[in-house]
N, C-alpha and C positions, 0 to 999 in steps of 0.2 A: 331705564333700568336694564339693566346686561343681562342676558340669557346665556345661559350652559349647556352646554352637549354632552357634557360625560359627568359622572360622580365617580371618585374613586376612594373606595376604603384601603388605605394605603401602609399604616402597620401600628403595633402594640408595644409598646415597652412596659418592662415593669422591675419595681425595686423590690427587690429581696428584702432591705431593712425598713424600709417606711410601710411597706406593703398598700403600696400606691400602683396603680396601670395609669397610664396612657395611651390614649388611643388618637389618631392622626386621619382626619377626612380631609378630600377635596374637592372643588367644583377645575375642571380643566386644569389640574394642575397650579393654578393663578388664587384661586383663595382659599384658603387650607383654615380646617378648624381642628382643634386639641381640646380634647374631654381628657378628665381625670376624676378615676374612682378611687378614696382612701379605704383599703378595706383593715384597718386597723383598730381597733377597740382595745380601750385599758380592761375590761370583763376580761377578754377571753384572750385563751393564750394560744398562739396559731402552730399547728405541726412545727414540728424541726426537720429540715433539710427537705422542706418541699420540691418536690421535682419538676427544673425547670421545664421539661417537655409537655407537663400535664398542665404545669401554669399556661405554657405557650399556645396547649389547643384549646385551653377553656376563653382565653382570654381572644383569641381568633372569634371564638363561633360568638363571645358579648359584642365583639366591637361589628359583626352585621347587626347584631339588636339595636346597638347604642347609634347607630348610621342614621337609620330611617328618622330620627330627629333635626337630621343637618337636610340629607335627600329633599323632602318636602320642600324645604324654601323651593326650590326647583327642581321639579321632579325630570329625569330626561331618561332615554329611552334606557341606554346602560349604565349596569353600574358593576366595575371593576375592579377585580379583588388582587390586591399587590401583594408579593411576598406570601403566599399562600396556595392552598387549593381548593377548590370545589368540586367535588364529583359530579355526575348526573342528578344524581337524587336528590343530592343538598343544593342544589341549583333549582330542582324541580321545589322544593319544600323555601326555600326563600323567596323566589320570584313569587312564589302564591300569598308569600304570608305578606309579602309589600302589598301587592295588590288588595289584597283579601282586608287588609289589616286596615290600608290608606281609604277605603271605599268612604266613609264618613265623609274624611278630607277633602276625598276629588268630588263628593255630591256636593260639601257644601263651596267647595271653592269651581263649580261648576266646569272639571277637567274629564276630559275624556280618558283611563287608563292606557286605553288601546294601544300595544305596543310597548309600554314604560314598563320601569323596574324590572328588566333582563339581565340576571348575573352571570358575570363571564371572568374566567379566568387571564389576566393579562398574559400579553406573548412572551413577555420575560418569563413570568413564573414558572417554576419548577412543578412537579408531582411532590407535593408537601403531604403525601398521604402516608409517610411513612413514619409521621410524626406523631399521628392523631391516638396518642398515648392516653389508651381511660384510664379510671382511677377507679379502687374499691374502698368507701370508710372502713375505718377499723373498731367501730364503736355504733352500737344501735342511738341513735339519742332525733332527738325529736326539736324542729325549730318552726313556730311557728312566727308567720310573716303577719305585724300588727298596723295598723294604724293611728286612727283616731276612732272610729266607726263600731259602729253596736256590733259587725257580722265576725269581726276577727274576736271580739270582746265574748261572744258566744263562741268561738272556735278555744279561745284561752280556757274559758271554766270547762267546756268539755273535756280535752287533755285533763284538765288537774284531775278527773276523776277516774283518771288513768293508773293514778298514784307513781308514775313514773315520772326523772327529772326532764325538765324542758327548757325550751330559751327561748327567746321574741327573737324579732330584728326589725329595723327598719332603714329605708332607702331613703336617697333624696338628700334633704334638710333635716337636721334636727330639729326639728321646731319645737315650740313651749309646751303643747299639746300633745306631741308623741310622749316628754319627758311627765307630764300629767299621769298621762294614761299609764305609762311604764309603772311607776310608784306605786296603781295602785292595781297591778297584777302582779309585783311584788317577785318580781324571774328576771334576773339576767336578760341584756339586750346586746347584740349586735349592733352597730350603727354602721352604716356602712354613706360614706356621702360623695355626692356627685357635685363636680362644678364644671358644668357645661359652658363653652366658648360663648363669650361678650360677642363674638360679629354674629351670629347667631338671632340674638336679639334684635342687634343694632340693623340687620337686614331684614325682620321683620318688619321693624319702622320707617326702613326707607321704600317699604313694599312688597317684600317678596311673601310668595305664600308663607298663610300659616295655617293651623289647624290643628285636628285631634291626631296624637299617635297614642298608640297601643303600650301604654308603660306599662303595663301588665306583664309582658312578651319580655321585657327591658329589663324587669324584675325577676321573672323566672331564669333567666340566664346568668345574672349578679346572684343569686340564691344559690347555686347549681355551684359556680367557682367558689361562693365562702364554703359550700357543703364539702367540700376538697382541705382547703385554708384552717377549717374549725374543725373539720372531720365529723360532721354528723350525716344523717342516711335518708330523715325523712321533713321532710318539706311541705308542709303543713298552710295550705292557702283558704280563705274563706268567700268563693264565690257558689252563688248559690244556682240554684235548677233553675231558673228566672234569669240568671246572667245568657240562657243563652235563644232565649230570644230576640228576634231584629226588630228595626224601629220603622223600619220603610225597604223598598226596592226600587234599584236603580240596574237599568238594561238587565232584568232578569237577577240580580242578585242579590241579598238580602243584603241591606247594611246592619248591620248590629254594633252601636256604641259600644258594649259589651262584648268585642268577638276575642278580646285576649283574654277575658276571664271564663268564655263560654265551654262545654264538656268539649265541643269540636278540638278547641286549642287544647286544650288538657292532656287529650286522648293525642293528639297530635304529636304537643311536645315530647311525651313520654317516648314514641316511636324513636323521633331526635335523639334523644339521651341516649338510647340503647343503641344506635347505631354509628353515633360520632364522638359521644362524650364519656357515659358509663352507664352499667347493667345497673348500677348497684345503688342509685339514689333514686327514690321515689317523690315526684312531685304530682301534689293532688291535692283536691280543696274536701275539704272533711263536711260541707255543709251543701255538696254536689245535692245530696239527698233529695234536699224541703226548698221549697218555696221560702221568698221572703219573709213572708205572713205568719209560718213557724218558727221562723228565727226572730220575728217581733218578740211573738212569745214568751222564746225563751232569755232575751233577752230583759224581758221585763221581772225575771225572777232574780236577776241581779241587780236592783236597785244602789248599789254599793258605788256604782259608773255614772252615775245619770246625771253627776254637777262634772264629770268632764268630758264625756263621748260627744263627738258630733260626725255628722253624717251631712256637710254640706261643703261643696267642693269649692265655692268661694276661698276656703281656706287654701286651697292647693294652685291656684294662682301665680305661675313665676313673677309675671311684671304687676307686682303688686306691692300696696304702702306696707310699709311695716308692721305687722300684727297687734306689736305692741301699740300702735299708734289707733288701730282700730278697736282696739279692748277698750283702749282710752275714750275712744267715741261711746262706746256702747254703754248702756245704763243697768239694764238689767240681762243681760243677756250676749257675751263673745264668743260665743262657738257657733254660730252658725245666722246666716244673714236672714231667714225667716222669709223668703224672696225668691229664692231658686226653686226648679223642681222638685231637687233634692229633697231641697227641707219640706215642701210639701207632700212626698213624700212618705217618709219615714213617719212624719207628724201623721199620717190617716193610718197608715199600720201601728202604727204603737200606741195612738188613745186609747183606743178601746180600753188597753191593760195597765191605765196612770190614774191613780185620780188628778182632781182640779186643782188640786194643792200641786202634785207634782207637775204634771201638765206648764205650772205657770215655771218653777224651778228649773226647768228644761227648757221652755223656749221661752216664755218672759212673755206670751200675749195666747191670745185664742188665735191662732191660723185659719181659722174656720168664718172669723169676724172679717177677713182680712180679704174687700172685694176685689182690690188689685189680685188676687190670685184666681179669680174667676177663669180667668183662660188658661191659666195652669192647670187646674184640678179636671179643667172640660178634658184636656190633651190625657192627662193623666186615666179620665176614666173610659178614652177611648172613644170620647162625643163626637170630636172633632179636631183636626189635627192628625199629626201622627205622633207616637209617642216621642216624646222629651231626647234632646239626646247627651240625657247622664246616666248615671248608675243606677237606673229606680227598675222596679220591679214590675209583672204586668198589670195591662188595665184590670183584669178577674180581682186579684188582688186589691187595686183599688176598690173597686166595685163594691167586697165583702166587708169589709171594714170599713165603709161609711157606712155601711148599712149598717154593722154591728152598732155605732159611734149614734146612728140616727135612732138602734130604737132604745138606746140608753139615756140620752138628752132627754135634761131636764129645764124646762122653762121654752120660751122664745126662740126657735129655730133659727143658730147664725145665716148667714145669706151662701155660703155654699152648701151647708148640707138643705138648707131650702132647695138649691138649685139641683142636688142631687134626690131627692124624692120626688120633685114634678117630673124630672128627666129619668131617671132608673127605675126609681125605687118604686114606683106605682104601677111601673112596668111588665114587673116581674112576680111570680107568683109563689107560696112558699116550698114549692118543691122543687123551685128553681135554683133556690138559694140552698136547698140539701144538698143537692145533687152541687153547687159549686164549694161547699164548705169540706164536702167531701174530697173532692177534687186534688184542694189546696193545701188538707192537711195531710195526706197520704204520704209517706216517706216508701221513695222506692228507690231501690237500688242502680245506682247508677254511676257511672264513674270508672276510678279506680285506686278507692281506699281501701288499703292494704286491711288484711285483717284483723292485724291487732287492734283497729277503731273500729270494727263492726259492734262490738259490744256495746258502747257507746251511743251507739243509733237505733241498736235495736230494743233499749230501755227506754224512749222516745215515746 
């Protein structure tokens, strides 16, 4: 297998009529990969006479996000920005976020950073700072970014009780699932879709690394260029105070599966915006506030969602069969494989507030019967192990919500919440669980959600 000495991000095209970018990576020069984002939707009707220099810097500063997807197969010390420039500081803020962001990938693909992900400006390039044209929208309007998942689903009915208009969007794939969900929040979408280079793959399979990147980071930057394209201001994400906890440490640093949706990156990006791209759009997650556990919640007074939200990344899968091929497997149950952390999960925060009728209409079995998840739920409540590395929420969290889940059980104690009352739950004393219930429901200020959704939270 061939090794690389350099990566270079090398240039951006884009069409004016299709409203398509291209983006051009390399490994030495010798094998080159091409991404392309259609940011086109029949909904919405895109400005007139967009300005090429604003398309040119937004579409510079995606295609470093849209990079680090190719980079990993091999990561090598430089990586070289053609036909552009980077300053100091934006050199200082990317080499961090490669590093910062990759820390998952190089723990689990056991790489040392040291020295890797250094951006540099090639010898040819010009001082392209002359270019870096912001942009102000001309319209207040509001776009929140959905998925499939309960957390955006509790971000959407929040906004409506804003009484002001809004719109979804989503990346990636259309899939069956996003078009579910869209239907039944009933708002204009966005669809903006990605088709990432076949060698990509193909090089995966013949060996080269792979791993977690930070699509999160990938998406606020694709969000930032439509907020330009559609002309809207405020960028509306739904990661919660839990997204920004780590899973483990590695030489001193926290990993955190969650570090592109954590407050750090939030706060981060925001700085970016106002210093390379624009003053004038805000992006931030409206659910920064609460804990997971509050977003169960409130999620559970939307019962309207419950036969198509799922919350298990099995779905998000690039090399994977067909969806429709696995609905087709499935009996009672195609949103979510019932198996991952994930789903175990969301399943201990949300019974509590289902009954057993719903309970079985959402996931199609008791999770709680289900011993193959034994070593899941240990990891999960922080017995042993280190935490999971998906989107789940913390151990405290778990914690309170089996407990809640244990002293509402009626009959026969299934074999993990068994496992959770010899191990916790006899542990702990009732002022323990005050003082943590307290803890987890607390909404505090944090972030930076603009004011017009403080009302919103502080009726909470």
């Amino acid at each position: 297998m061939k090794t690389f000495q350099t990566f270079f991000i090398k240039s951006h095209t884009w069409n004016p009529e299709t409203l398509q970018a291209s983006f051009l990576f390399s490994f030495d020069n010798e094998v080159e990969f091409t991404e392309t984002i259609n940011f086109t939707c029949e909904e919405f009707t895109p400005i007139q006479n967009a300005d090429p220099a604003i398309i040119s810097n937004l579409l510079f500063h995606l295609s470093l996000a849209i990079g680090i997807s190719y980079y990993k197969l091999c990561p090598t010390k430089e990586i070289i920005v053609e036909n552009w420039y980077l300053n100091d500081e934006q050199k200082k803020f990317r080499n961090q976020f490669y590093i910062n962001w990759l820390w998952e990938y190089f723990f689990k693909n056991e790489i040392s950073p040291k020295g890797l992900c250094q951006f540099v400006n090639s010898k040819e390039a010009a001082d392209f700072s002359f270019l870096w044209k912001q942009f102000t929208p001309t319209r207040q309007q509001i776009m929140v970014a959905i998925w499939w998942g309960k957390d955006s689903l509790v971000s959407v009915e929040l906004v409506k009780k804003l009484g002001l208009p809004f719109y979804t969007s989503t990346f990636g794939k259309d899939y069956a699932l996003h078009q579910m969900v869209s239907k039944k929040i009933d708002a204009a979408r966005l669809v903006m879709q990605r088709t990432m280079d076949e060698k990509l793959f193909e090089m995966n399979e013949a060996g080269y690394y792979n791993g977690h990147v930070p699509i999160s980071w990938i998406i606020a930057f694709v969000l930032v260029t439509a907020a330009y394209l559609y002309d809207y201001n405020f960028i509306v994400m739904s990661n919660e105070k839990s997204a920004s906890e780590w899973n483990t440490i590695m030489d001193g640093i926290e990993i955190n599966h969650q570090r592109s949706k954590s407050l750090d990156f939030e706060l981060a990006f925001a700085e970016y915006l106002q210093h390379a791209i624009t003053n004038d759009v805000t992006y931030f997650s409206l659910l920064r506030w609460m804990y997971e556990i509050k977003i169960a919640e409130l999620f559970a007074q939307y019962p309207q969602y419950f036969d198509v939200f799922s919350s298990c990344n099995t779905n998000f899968k690039i090399l994977e069969e067909s969806l429709t091929k696995i609905w087709l497997k499935a009996k009672n149950n195609f949103r979510r494989c019932n198996s991952c952390p994930k789903c175990a999960f969301v399943y201990a925060i949300l019974r509590p507030f289902v009954t057993a009728d719903q309970a079985k209409t959402i996931w199609g079995e008791e999770l709680y019967e289900k011993e193959s998840l034994l070593t899941t739920f240990r990891a999960l409540l922080g017995i042993e192990g280190i935490k999971p590395f998906e989107c789940v929420g913390t151990n405290e969290e778990v914690v309170l919500w089996m407990k809640k889940s244990l002293d509402m059980w009626k009959g026969d104690l299934p074999v993990i919440l068994e496992m959770f009352a010899r191990e916790i739950g006899a542990q702990m004393k009732h002022e323990d669980w005050v003082a943590l219930e307290e803890k987890l429901f607390t909404i505090s200020d944090e972030g930076n959600i603009p004011g017009l959704f403080h009302p919103l939270l502080s009726s909470l």
